[in-house]
C-alpha positions as CSV (number, residue, x, y, z in Angstrom):
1,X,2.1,-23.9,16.9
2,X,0.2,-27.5,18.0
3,X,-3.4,-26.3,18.7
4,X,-2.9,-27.5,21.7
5,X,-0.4,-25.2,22.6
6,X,-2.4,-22.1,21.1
7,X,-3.0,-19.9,23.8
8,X,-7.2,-18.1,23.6
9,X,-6.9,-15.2,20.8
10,X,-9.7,-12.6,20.4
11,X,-9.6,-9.9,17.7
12,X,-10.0,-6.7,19.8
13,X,-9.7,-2.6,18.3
14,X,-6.2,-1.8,19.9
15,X,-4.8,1.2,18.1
16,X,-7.8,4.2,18.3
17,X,-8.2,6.4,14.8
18,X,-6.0,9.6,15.9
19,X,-2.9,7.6,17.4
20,X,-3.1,5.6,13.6
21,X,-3.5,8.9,11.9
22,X,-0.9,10.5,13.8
23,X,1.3,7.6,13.4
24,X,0.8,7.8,9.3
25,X,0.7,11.6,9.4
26,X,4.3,11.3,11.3
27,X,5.8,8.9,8.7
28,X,5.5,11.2,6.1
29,X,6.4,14.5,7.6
30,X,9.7,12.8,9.3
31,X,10.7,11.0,5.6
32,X,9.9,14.1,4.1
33,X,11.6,16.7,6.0
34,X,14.9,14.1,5.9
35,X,14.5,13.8,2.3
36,X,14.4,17.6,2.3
37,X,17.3,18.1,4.8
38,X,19.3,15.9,2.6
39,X,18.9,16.3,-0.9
40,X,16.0,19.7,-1.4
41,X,16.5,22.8,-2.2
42,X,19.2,24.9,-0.7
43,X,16.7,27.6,0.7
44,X,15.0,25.4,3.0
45,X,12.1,26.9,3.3
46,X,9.5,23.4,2.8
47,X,12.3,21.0,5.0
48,X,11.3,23.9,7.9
49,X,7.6,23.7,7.2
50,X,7.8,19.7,7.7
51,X,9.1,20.4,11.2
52,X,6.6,22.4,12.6
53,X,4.2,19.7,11.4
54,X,6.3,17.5,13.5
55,X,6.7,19.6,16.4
56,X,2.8,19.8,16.4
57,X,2.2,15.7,16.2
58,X,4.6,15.4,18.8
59,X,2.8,17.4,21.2
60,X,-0.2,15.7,20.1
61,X,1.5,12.6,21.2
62,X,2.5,13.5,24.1
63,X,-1.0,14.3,24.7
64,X,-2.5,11.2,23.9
65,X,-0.1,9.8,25.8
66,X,-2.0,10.7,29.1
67,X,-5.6,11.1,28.3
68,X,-5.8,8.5,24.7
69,X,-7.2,5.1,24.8
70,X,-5.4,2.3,27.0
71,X,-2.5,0.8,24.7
72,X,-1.5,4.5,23.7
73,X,-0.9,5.8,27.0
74,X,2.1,5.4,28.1
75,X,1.3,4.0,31.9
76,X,0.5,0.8,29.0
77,X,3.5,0.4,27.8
78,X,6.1,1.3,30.6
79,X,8.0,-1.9,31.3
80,X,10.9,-2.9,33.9
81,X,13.6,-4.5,33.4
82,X,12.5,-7.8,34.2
83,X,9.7,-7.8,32.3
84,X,11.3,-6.4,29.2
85,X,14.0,-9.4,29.4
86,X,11.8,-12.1,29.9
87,X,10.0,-10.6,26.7
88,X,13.5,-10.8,25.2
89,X,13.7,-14.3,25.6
90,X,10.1,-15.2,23.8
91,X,12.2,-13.4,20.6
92,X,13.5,-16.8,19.3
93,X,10.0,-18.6,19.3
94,X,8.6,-18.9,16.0
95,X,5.2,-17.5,16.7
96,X,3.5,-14.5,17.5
97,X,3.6,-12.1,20.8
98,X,-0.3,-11.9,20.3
99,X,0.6,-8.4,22.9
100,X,-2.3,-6.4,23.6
101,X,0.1,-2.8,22.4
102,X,3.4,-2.0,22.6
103,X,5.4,-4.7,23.8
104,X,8.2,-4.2,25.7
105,X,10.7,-3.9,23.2
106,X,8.2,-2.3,21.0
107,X,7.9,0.4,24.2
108,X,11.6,0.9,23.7
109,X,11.7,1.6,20.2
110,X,8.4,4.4,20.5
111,X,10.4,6.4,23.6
112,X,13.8,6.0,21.3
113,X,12.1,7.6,18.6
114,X,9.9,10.2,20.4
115,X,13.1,11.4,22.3
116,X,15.7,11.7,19.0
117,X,12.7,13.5,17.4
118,X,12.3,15.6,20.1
119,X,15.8,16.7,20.8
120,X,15.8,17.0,16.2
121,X,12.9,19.6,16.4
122,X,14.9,21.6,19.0
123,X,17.5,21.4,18.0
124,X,16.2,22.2,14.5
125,X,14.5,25.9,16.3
126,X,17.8,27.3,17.3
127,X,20.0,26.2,14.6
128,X,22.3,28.5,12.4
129,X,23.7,27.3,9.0
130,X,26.2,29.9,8.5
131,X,24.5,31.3,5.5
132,X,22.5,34.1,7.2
133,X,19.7,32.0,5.3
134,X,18.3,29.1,6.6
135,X,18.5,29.5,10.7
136,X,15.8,28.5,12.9
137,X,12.9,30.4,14.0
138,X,14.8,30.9,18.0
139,X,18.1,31.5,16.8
140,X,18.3,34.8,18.3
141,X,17.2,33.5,21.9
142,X,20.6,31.9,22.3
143,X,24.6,32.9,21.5
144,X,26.0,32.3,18.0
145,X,28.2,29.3,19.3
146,X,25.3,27.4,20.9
147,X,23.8,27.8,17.7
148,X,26.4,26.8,15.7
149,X,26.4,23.4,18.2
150,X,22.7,23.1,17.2
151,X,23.1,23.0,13.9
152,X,26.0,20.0,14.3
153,X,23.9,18.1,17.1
154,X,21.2,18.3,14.5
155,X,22.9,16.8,11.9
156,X,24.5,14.2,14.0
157,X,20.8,13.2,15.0
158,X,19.4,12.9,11.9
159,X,21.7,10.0,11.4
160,X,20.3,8.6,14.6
161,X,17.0,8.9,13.6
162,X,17.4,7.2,10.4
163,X,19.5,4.1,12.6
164,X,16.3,4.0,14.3
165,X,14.3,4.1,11.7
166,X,16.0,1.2,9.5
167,X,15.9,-1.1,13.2
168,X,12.3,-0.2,13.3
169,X,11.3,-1.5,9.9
170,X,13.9,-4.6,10.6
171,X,11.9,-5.3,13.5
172,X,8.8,-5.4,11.2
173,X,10.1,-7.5,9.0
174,X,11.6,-9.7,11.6
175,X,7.6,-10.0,13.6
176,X,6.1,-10.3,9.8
177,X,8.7,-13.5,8.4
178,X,9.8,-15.0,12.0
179,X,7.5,-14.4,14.3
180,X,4.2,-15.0,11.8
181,X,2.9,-11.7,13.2
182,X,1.7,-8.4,11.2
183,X,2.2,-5.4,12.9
184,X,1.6,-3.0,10.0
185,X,-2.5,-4.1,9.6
186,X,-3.4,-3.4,12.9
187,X,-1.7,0.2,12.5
188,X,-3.6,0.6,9.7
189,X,-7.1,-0.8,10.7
190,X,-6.7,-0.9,14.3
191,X,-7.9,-4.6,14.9
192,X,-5.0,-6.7,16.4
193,X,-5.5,-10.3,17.5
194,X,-4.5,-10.8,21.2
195,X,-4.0,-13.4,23.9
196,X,-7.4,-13.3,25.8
197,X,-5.7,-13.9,29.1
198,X,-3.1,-11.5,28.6
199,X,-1.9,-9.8,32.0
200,X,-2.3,-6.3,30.1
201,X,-5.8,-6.4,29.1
């Protein structure tokens, strides 16, 4: 970018220590327990332990999504239409967002994931394999049918959540080689450089 074109940039503490920690702490309990789903045991004992711990960082999230630090509520990264389109267009530019959070497609990947893990935890709570075995901890709260449909929507959205999860680290990659822009250091340290003047400061 010409210098004169460089818009003011400070280096400000964006992401706060528990959204990182739950962030981290959410990686590895969702690839684990779909690594477990997948290819553990039969007796599923450890795949059920890895989502409770999921359950509980998505109430966390939820959470921190009211009373956390600016950029991790979400009032901060709730965007209209407009706003997310005309963010849309800046994707061909060869340089970074310098966006003070989520950015708008960024929002749209965080409420895509929340809601698929969401509805893959319930789901999960109610389910019934059939092998009078592994069923959830609610699966006598509801008929055998509805949680024979559990156990299928549950297996249908774990191929969702790993679409999502392949776009998400494509859109890494895509900020990190296009768009000259790390998003994985500031999620690990918390410092992000942003536009000074930016309208969501």
């Amino acid at each position: 970018m010409p210098l004169q074109d460089q818009p003011p940039i400070e280096t400000r503490c964006i992401w706060d220590l528990p959204l990182r920690l739950f962030h981290w702490t959410l990686v590895v309990c969702v690839v684990t327990g779909w690594m477990l789903g997948k290819f553990g045991p039969k007796i599923m004992t450890l795949h059920f332990y890895a989502g409770y711990a999921v359950i509980g960082l998505l109430a966390f999230r939820i959470l921190w999504g009211f009373v956390g630090s600016r950029p991790a509520r979400f009032s901060h990264f709730l965007f209209g239409p407009k706003k997310t389109l005309a963010y849309v267009a800046t994707l061909p530019k060869r340089r970074p967002s310098y966006w003070p959070g989520h950015n708008p497609v960024g929002a749209l990947s965080v409420f895509a994931l929340l809601g698929v893990l969401i509805l893959q935890v319930g789901t999960g709570l109610f389910i019934d394999a059939d092998d009078f075995i592994n069923t959830g901890p609610l699966v006598d709260w509801v008929s055998y049918d509805t949680a024979r449909a559990a156990a299928g929507l549950h297996y249908r959205l774990s191929l969702l959540l790993l679409a999502l999860i392949v776009l998400h680290l494509g859109a890494i990659l895509f900020y990190r080689f296009w768009k000259r822009e790390n998003l994985v250091k500031p999620m690990v340290t918390g410092w992000k450089e942003v536009r000074k003047d930016h309208p969501d400061m």
